[in-house]
C-alpha positions as CSV (number, residue, x, y, z in Angstrom):
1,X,-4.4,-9.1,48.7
2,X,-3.5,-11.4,45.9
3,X,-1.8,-10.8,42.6
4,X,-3.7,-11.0,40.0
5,X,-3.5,-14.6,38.5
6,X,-3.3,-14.8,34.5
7,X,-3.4,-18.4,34.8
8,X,-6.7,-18.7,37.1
9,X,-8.0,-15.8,34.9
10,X,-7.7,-17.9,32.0
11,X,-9.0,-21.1,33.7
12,X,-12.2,-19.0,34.7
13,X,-13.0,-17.4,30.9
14,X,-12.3,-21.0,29.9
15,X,-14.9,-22.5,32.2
16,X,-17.4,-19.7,31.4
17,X,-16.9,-20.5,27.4
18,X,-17.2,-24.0,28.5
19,X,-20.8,-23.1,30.2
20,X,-22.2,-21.0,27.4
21,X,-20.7,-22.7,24.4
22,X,-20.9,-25.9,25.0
23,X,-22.6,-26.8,21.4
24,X,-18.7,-26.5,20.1
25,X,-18.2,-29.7,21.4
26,X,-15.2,-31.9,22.3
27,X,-13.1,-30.1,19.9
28,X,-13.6,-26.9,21.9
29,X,-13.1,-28.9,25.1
30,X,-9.6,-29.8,23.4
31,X,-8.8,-26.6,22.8
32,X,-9.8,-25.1,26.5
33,X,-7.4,-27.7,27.9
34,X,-4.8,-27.1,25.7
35,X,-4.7,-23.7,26.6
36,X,-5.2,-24.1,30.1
37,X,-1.7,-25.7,29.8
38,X,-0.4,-23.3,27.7
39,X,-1.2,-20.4,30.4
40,X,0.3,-22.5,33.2
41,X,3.2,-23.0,31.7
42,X,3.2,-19.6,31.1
43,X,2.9,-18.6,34.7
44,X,5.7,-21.2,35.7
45,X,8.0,-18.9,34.0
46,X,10.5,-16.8,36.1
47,X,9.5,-13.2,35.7
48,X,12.1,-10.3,35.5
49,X,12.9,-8.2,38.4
50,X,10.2,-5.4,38.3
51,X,7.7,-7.5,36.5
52,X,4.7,-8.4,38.4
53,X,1.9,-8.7,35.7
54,X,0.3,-11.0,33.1
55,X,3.6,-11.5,30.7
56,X,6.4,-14.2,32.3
57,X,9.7,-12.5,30.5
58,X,10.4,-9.6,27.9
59,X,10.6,-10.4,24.6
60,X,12.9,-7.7,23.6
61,X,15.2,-5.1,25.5
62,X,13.5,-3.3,28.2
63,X,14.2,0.5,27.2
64,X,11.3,2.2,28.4
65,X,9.7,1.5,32.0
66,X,7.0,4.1,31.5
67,X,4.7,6.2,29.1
68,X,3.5,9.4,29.1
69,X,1.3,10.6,26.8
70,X,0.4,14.3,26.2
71,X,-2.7,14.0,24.0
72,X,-3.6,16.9,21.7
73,X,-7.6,16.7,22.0
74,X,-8.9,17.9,18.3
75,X,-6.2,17.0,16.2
76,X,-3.5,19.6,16.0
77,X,-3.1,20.3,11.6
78,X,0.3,19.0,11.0
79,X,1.1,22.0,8.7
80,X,1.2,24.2,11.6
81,X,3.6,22.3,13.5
82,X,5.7,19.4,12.4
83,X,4.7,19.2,8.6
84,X,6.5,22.2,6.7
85,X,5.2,22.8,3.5
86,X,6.1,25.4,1.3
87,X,4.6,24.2,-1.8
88,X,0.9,24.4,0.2
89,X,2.1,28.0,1.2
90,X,2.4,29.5,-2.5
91,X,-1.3,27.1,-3.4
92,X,-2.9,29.1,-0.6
93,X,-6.2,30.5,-2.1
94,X,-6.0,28.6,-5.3
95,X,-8.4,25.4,-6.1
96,X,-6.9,22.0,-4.7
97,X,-5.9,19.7,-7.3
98,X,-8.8,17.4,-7.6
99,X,-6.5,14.2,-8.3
100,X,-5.5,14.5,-4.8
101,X,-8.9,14.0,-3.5
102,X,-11.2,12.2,-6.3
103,X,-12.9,9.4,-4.4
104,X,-11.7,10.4,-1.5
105,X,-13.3,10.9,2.5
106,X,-13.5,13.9,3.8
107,X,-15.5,15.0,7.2
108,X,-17.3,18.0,6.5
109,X,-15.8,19.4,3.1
110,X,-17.3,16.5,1.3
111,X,-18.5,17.5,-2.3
112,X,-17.8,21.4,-0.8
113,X,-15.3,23.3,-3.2
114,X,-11.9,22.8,-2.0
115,X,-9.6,25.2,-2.2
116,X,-5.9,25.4,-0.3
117,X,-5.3,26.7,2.5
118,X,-1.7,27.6,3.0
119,X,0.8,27.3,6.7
120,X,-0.5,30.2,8.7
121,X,3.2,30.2,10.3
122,X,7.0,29.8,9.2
123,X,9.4,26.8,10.2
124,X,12.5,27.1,11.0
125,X,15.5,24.4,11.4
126,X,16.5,24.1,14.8
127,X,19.4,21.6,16.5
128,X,22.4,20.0,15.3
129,X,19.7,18.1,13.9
130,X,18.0,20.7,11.6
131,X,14.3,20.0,12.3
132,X,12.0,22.2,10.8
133,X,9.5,22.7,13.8
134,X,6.3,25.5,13.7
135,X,7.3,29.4,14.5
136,X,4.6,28.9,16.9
137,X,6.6,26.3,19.2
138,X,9.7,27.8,20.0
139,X,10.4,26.0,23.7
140,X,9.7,22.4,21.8
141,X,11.9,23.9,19.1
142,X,15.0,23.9,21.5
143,X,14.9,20.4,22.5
144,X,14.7,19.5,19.0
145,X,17.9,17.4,19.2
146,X,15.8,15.3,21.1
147,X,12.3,14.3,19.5
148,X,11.9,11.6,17.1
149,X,9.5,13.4,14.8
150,X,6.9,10.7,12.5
151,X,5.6,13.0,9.7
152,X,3.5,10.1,7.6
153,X,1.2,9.1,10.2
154,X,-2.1,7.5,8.9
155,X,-5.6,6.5,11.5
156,X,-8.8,4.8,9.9
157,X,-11.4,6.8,11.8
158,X,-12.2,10.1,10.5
159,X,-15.0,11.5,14.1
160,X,-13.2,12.2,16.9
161,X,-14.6,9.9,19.8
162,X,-14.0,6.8,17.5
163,X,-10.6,8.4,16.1
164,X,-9.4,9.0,19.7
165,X,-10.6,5.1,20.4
166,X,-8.6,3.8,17.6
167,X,-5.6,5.8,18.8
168,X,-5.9,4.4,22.3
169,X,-7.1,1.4,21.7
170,X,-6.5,0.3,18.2
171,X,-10.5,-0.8,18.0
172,X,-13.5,1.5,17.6
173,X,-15.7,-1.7,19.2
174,X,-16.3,-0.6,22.6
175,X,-14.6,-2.8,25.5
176,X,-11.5,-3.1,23.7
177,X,-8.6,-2.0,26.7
178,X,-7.0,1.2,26.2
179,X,-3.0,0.9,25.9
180,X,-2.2,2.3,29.3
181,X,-4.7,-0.9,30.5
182,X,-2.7,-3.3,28.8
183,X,0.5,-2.2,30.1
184,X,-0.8,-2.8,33.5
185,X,-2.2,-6.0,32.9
186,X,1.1,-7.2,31.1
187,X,4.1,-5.2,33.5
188,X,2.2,-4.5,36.4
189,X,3.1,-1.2,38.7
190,X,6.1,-0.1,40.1
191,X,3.9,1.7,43.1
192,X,1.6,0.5,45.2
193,X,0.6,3.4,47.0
194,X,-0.6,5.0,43.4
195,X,-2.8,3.8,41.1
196,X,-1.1,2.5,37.9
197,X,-2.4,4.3,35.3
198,X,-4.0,8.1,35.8
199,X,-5.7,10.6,33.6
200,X,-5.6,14.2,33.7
201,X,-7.3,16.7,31.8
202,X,-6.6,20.4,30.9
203,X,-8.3,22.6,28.3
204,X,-7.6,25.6,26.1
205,X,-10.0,28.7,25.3
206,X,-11.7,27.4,22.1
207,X,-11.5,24.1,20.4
208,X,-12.8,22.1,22.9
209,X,-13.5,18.4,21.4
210,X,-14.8,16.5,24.5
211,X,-12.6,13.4,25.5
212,X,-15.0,9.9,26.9
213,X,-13.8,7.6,29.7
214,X,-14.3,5.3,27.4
215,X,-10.7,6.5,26.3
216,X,-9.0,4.9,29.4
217,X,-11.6,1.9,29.7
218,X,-9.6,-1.5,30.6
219,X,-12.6,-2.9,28.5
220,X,-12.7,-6.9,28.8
221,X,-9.6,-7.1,30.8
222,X,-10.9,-6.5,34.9
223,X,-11.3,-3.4,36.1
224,X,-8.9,-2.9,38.3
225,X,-6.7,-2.0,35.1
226,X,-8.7,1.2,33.9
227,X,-7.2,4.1,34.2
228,X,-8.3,6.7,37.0
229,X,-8.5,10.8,36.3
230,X,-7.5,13.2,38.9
231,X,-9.0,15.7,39.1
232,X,-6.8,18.8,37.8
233,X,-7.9,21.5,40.3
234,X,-9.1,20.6,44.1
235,X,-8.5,17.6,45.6
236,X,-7.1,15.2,42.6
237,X,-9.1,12.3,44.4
238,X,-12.4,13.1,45.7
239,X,-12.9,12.5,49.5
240,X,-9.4,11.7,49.8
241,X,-9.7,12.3,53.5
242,X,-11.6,10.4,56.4
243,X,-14.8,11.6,57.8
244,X,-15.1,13.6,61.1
245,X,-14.8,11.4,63.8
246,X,-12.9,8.2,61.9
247,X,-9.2,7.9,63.0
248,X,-6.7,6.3,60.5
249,X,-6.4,3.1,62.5
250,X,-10.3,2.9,62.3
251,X,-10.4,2.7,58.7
252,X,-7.2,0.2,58.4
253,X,-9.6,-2.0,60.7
254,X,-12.1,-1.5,58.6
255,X,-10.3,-2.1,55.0
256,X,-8.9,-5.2,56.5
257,X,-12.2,-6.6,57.5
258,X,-13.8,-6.1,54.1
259,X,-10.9,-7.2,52.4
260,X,-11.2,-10.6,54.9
261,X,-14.6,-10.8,53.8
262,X,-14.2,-10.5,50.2
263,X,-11.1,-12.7,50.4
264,X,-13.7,-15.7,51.4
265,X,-15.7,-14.6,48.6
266,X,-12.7,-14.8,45.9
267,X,-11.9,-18.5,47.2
268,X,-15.5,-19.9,46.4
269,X,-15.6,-17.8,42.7
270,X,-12.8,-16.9,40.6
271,X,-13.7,-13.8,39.6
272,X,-10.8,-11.3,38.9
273,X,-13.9,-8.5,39.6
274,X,-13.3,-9.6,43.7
275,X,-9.7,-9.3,43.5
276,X,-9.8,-5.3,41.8
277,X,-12.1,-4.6,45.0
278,X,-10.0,-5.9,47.1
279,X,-7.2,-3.9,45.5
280,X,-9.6,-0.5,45.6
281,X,-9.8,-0.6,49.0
282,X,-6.6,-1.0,49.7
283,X,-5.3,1.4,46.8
284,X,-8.1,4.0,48.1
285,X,-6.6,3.4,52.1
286,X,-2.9,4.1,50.8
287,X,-3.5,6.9,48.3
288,X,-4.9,8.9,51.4
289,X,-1.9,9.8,52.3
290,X,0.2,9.3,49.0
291,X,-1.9,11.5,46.7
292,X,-1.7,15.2,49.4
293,X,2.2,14.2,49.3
294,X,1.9,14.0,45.4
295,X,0.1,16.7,44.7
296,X,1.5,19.2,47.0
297,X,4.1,21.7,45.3
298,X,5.7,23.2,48.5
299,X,8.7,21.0,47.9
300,X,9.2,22.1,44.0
301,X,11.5,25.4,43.9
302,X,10.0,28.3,42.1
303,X,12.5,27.8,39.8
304,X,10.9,24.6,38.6
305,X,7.4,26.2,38.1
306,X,8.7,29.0,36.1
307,X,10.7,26.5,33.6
308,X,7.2,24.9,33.4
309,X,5.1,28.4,33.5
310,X,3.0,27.3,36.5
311,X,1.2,30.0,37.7
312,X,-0.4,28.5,40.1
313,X,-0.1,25.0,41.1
314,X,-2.8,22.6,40.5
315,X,-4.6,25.4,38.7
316,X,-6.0,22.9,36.0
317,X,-3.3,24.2,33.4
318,X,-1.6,21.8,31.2
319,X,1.7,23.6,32.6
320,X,0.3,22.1,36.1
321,X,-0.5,19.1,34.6
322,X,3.1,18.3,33.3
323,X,4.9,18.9,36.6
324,X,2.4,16.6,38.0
325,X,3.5,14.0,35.7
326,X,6.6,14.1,36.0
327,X,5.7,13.6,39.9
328,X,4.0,10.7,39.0
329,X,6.7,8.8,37.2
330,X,8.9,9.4,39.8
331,X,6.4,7.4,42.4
332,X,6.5,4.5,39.7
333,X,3.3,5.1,37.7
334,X,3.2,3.0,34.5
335,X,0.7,5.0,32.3
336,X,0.4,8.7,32.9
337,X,-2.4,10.9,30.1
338,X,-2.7,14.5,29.5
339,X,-5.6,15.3,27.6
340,X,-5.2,19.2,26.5
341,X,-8.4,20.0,24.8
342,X,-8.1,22.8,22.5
343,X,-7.3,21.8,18.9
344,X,-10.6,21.2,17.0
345,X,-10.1,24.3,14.6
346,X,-13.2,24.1,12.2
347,X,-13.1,27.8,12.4
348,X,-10.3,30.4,13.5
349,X,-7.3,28.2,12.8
350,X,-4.9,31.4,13.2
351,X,-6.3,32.3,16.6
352,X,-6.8,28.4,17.5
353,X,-3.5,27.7,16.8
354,X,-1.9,30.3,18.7
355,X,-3.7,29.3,21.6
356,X,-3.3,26.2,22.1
357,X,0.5,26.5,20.7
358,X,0.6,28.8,23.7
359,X,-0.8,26.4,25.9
360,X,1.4,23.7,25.1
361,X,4.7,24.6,24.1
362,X,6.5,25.7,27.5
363,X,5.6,22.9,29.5
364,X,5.8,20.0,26.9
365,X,9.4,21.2,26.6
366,X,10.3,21.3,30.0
367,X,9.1,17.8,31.1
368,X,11.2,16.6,28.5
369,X,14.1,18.8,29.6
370,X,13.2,18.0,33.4
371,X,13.2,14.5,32.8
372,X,16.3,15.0,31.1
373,X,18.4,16.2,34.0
374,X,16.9,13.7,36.1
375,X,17.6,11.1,34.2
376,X,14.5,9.4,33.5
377,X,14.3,10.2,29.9
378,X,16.0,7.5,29.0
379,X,13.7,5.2,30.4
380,X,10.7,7.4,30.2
381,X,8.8,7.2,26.3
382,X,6.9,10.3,25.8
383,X,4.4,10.4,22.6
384,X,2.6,14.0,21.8
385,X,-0.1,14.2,19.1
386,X,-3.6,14.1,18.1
387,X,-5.9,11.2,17.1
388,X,-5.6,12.7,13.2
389,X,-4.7,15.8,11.4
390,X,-5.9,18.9,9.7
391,X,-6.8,19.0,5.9
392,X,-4.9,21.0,3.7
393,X,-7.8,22.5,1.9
394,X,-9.4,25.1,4.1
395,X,-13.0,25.0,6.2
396,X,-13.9,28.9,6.0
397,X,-11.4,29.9,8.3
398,X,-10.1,26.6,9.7
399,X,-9.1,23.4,8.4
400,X,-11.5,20.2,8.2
401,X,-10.2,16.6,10.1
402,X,-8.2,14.5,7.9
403,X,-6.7,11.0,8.5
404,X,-4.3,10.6,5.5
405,X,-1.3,12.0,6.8
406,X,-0.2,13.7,10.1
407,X,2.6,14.3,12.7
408,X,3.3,13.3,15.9
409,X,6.5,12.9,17.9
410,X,8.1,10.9,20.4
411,X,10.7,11.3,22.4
412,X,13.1,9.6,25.2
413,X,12.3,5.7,25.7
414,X,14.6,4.5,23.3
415,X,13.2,6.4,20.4
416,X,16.1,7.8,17.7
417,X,16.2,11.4,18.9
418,X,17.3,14.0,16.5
419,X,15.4,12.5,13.5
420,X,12.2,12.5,11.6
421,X,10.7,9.6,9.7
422,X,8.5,9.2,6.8
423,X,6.7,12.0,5.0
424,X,3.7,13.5,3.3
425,X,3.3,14.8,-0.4
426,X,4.2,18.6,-1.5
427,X,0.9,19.1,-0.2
428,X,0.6,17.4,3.2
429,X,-2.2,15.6,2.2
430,X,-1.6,12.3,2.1
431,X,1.8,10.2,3.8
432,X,3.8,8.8,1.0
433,X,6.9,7.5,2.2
434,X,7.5,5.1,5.4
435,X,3.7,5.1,6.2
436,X,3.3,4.4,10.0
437,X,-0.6,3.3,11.1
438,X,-1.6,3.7,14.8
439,X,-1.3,-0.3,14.9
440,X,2.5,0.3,13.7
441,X,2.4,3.0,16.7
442,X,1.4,0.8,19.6
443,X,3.8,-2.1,18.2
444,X,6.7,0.0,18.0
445,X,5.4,1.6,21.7
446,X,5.2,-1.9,22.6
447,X,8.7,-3.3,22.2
448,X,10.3,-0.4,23.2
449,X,9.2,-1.5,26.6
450,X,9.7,-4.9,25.9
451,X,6.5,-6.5,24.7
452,X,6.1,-8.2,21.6
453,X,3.0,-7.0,20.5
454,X,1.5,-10.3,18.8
455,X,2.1,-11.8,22.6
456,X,0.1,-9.2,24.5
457,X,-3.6,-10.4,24.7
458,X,-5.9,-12.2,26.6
459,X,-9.3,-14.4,25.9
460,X,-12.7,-12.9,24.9
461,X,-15.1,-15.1,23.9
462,X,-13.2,-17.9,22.7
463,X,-10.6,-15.1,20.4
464,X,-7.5,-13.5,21.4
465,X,-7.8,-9.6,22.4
466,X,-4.6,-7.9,21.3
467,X,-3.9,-4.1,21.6
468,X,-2.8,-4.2,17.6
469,X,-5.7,-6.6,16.5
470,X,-4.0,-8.8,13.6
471,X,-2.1,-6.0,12.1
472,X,0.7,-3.7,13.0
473,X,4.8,-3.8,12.7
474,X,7.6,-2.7,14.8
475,X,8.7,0.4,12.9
476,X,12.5,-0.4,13.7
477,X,13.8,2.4,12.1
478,X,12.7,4.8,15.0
479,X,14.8,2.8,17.9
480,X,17.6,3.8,19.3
């Protein structure tokens, strides 16, 4: 099989542009050369050891090798469980001061009578580091000392399928590549016998926003950089075994015929579309054995469920589905997502939260512990949040969406552990100081694993494609 090319990728869009633009004239001609040379030159360069993707050398230190990213489907209020406010707490009941919202979008509570609606839980300071975390998280609570908590996160998208798009990635237009894509396309994989970027799912008893594949799309970069979702109960890979009757030898004879074929194919037309089917076959021929070995729990000592509560192993659970990530980055995979559906709390935010607090709080705490003793914290960036936050103002007996301030944390990777950054107003309605936007998120995820985020992108229709658009800024103060 052949690596994929960045340079002959380029030379192809440029031919195509060529084809179907030609009206631009010589001064697009000019320009299609000069970038031909630019992405030769590119490819000339000597790549790091452990680098086998698009970009030629980091552009800053190298401190995370991998992401995992435990996504709170819904949007988890961030007065229930980074975002103490006691100011909100003695308002509860009361009208909401209007010169907080005036002019002002809101989801469903627009020109509705807005009253507050106060924390439905205490905080307490926990850790040498005194962070006030939610009553209703006490496992996250004791590894306080090592989250980097962002309280003054901001998104632009209000709905939660275009919200969770801008959050993954940074564009609501459809095709635009989803982070964990564009990690593969510019590192590469550390495994071959695993696919570099999966997706699992888990969900709670009630607030169950549905999540899109559209989330883990590789969009205009090829395909064979999308992410793939196991499956969370069963077989993680459907027909992961052979049919009656074919031998393993059989179907290496066979992958290595097709993969002859399509090899002929990818000489005549340089299409990076023949290369990821190539690379399916072979991936799908190697993960029959690699994902039974992955998924299989015999070797984990009961010890190890009960510090993530696993029941029962690949039971669908998010518990489940954090031991299986840490599984993963041990095998090398780049990109690993856990969608937990259960935090879209129109209604019942007390029981809601409890839930999905319940859910959650064991097993987020022991990956980062795990990985902790293993070592691979350091190296290994965690985010956990939601694609926006909860209003302050109250939705009968649940909060509304609202984009104007939230929490999320990171942790491991390089982050600052032990701290928070930025903040809200008395009433966690809107971020005030150090204001972090999801571009500012993805270019500080960026160079923590050694990416310059303005030198990440590729061509689309004549423009550069970059996971941060135009905008976004290493927020500095949150590195290590």
């Amino acid at each position: 099989m052949k690596p994929f090319d960045p340079t002959a990728h380029a030379l192809s869009v440029n031919r195509r542009a060529f084809l179907t633009q030609s009206a631009y004239g010589l001064g697009g001609i000019a320009f299609a050369l000069l970038q031909n040379r630019l992405a030769a030159a590119t490819a000339a360069a000597v790549k790091p050891a452990g680098w086998n993707g698009a970009l030629s050398e980091a552009q800053f230190p190298i401190k995370a090798k991998r992401v995992i990213f435990l996504c709170m489907a819904g949007g988890p209020s961030h007065l229930e469980t980074l975002d103490w406010k006691p100011e909100l707490k003695a308002l509860d009941g009361q009208p909401f001061p209007e010169s907080f919202t005036k002019g002002q979008q809101l989801a469903q509570l627009q020109n509705a009578v807005l009253k507050a609606r106060g924390p439905i839980t205490g905080f307490q300071k926990h850790g040498q580091s005194g962070i006030e975390i939610s009553d209703l998280f006490p496992h996250i609570a004791k590894v306080a000392d090592d989250l980097c908590v962002i309280r003054s996160m901001q998104t632009e998208q209000i709905n939660h399928d275009t919200a969770h798009a801008f959050m993954n990635t940074g564009s609501i237009i459809k095709g635009r590549p989803s982070m964990g894509s564009w990690l593969l396309y510019g590192l590469g994989a550390e495994t071959q016998n695993l696919p570099g970027f999966v997706v699992l799912m888990s969900k709670g008893k009630q607030g169950l926003q549905p999540v899109s594949a559209r989330q883990w799309s590789s969009g205009v970069l090829p395909s064979r950089f999308q992410g793939i979702q196991f499956q969370s109960k069963g077989d993680a890979v459907h027909y992961i075994g052979n049919p009656d009757g074919v031998c393993q030898s059989t179907q290496r004879q066979v992958v290595e015929e097709i993969g002859r074929m399509n090899g002929f194919l990818a000489e005549e037309q340089n299409d990076p579309e023949i290369a990821t089917r190539i690379a399916q076959y072979e991936m799908a021929f190697k993960m029959q054995s690699s994902v039974p070995e992955l998924t299989d729990f015999k070797s984990e000592p009961q010890a190890m469920l009960d510090l993530y509560g696993v029941t029962q192993p690949g039971d669908g659970s998010f518990a489940s589905n954090c031991l299986l990530a840490r599984r993963l980055a041990e095998r090398g995979v780049r990109m690993i997502q856990l969608y937990h559906r259960a935090w879209d709390h129109h209604g019942d935010l007390v029981g809601g939260m409890k839930l999905g607090a319940k859910d959650v709080d064991q097993a987020t705490a022991a990956l980062i512990a795990d990985l902790k003793l293993r070592g691979m914290l350091d190296d290994t960036l965690i985010l956990w949040g939601g694609e926006f936050g909860r209003t302050p103002m109250g939705q009968g007996t649940g909060r509304d969406h609202h984009i104007l301030g939230f929490s999320v944390f990171m942790a491991g990777g390089g982050v600052k552990a032990g701290t928070t950054y930025g903040a809200t107003d008395e009433l966690g309605y809107r971020a005030v100081e150090n204001v972090v936007s999801v571009h500012d998120l993805h270019a500080t995820m960026l160079a923590l694993m050694g990416i310059d985020h303005r030198r990440l992108n590729t061509k689309f229709q004549g423009l550069d494609v970059r996971l941060t658009g135009i905008a976004g800024n290493v927020v500095k103060r949150v590195m290590a």
